[in-house]
Residue frames as qw, qx, qy, qz and C-alpha x, y, z in Angstrom:
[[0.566, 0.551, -0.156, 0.594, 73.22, 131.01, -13.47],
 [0.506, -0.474, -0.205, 0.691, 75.63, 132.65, -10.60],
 [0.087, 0.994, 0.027, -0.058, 75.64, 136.36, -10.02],
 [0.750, 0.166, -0.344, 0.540, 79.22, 137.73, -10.30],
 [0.406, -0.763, -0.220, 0.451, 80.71, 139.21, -7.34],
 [0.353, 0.185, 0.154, 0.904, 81.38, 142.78, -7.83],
 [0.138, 0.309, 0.497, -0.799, 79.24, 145.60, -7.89],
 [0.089, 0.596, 0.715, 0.354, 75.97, 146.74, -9.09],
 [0.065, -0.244, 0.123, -0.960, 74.68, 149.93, -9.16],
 [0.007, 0.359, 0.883, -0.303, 71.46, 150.27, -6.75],
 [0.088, -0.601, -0.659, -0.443, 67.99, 150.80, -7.55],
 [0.244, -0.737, -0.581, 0.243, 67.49, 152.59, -4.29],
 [0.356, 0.584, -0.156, 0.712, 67.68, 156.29, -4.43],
 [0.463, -0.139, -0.394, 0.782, 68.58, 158.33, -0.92],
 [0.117, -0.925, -0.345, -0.105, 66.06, 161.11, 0.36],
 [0.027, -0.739, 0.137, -0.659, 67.31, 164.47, 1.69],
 [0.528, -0.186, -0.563, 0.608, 69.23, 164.39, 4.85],
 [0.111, -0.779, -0.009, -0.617, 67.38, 166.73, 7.51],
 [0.181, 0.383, -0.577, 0.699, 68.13, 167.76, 10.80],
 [0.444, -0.357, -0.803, 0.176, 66.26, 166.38, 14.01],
 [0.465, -0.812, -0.265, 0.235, 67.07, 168.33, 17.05],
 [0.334, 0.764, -0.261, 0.486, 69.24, 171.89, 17.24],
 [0.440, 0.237, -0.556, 0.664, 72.12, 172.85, 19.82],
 [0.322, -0.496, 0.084, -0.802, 69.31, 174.56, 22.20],
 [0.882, -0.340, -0.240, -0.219, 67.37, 171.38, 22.95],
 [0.827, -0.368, -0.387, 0.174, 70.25, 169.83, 24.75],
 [0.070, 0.384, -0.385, 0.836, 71.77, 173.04, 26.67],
 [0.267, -0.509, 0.234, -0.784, 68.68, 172.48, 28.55],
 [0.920, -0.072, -0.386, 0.016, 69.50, 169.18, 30.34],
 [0.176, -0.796, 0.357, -0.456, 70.77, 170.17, 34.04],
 [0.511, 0.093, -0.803, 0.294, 72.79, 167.67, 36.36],
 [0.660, -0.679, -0.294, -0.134, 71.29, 167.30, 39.90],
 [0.192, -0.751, 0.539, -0.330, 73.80, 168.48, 42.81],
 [0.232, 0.283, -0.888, 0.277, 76.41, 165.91, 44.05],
 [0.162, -0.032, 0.827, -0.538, 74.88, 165.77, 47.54],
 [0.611, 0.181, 0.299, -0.710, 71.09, 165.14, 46.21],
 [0.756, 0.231, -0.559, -0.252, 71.98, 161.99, 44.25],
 [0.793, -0.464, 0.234, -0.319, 71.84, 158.92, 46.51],
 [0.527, -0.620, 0.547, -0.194, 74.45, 156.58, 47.24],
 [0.830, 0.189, -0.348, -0.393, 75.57, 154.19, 45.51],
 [0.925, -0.373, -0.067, -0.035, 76.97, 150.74, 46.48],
 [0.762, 0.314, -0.246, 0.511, 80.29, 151.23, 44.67],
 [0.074, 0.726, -0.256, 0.634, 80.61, 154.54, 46.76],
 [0.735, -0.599, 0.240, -0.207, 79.52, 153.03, 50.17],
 [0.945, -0.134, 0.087, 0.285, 82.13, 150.34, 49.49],
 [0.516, 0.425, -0.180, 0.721, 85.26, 153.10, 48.58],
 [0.384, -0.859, 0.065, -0.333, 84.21, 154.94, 51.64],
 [0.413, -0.685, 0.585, -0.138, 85.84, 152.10, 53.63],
 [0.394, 0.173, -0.877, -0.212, 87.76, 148.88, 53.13],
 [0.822, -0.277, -0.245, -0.434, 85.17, 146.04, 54.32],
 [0.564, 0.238, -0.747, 0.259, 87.53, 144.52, 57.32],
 [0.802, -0.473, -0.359, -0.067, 87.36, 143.17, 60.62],
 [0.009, -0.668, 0.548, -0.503, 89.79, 145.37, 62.81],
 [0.613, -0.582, 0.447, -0.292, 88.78, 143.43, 65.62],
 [0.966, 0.202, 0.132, 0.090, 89.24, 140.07, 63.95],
 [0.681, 0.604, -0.188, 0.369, 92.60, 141.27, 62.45],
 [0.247, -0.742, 0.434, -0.447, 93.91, 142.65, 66.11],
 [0.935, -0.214, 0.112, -0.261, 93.01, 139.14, 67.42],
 [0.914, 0.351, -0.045, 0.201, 95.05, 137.55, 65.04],
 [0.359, 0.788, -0.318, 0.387, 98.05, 140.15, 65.26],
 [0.710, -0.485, 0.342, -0.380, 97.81, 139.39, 69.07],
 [0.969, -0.086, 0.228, -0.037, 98.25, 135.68, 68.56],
 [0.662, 0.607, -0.266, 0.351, 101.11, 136.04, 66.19],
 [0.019, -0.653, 0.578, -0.490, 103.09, 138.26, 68.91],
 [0.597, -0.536, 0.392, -0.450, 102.42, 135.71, 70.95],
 [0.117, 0.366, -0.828, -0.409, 103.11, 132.67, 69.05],
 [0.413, 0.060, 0.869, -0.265, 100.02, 131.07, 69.30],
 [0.545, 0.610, -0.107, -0.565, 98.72, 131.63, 65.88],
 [0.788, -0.160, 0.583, 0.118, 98.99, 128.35, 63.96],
 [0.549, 0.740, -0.166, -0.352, 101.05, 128.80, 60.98],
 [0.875, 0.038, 0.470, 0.113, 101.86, 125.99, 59.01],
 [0.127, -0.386, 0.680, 0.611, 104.96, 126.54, 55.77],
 [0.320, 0.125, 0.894, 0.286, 103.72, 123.53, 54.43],
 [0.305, 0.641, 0.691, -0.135, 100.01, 125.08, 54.13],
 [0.071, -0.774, 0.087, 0.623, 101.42, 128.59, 53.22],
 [0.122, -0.364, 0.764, 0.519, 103.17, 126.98, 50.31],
 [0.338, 0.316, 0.886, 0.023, 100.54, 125.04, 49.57],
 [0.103, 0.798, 0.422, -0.418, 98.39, 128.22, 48.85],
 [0.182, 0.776, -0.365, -0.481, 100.56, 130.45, 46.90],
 [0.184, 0.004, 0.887, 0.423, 101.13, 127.17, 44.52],
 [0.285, 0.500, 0.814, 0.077, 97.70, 126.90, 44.14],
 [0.151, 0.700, -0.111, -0.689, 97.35, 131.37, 43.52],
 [0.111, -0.487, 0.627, 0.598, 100.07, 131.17, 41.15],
 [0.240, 0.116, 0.953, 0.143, 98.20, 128.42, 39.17],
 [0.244, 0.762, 0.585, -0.132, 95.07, 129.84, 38.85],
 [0.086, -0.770, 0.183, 0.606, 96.87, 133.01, 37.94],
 [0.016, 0.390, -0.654, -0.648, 98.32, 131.51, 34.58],
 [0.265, 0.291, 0.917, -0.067, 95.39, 129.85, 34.18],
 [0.149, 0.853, 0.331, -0.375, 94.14, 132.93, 33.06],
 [0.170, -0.631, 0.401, 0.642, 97.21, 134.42, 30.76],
 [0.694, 0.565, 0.023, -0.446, 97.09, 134.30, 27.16],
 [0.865, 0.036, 0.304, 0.398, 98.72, 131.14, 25.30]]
């Protein structure tokens, strides 16, 4: 025979609820000073952005000058292929 669904009353009964730990124990949990915690990566990496000044002068260089090869076709090519991957990602 199937139970029906509904309730039942339970057999277990429920002890006395008691208290662990009081408000003292964790007043005496102290933070360490900023400067005496070590570095992490995320901070070394917000210190500075990770670029190539010299690499990016080079380039700026070539541009004023017009010898920097820049192609439409490839430019276009790129930001099709972004844009793609972008909605590739959005929710239906």
């Amino acid at each position: 025979m199937v139970d029906s669904i509904g309730q039942r009353p339970l057999d277990r009964k429920i002890g006395a609820v008691s208290r662990v730990g009081t408000l003292a124990a964790a007043k005496s949990v102290t933070k360490q000073p900023q400067a005496a915690q070590a570095p992490t990566v995320a901070a070394q990496l917000a210190a500075a952005a990770p670029v190539d000044t010299a690499r990016v002068e080079r380039i700026k260089q070539a541009i004023a000058k017009g010898e920097y090869p820049l192609s439409p076709t490839t430019i276009a090519d790129t930001l099709i292929a972004a844009r793609y991957e972008w909605m590739s990602h959005d929710q239906a």
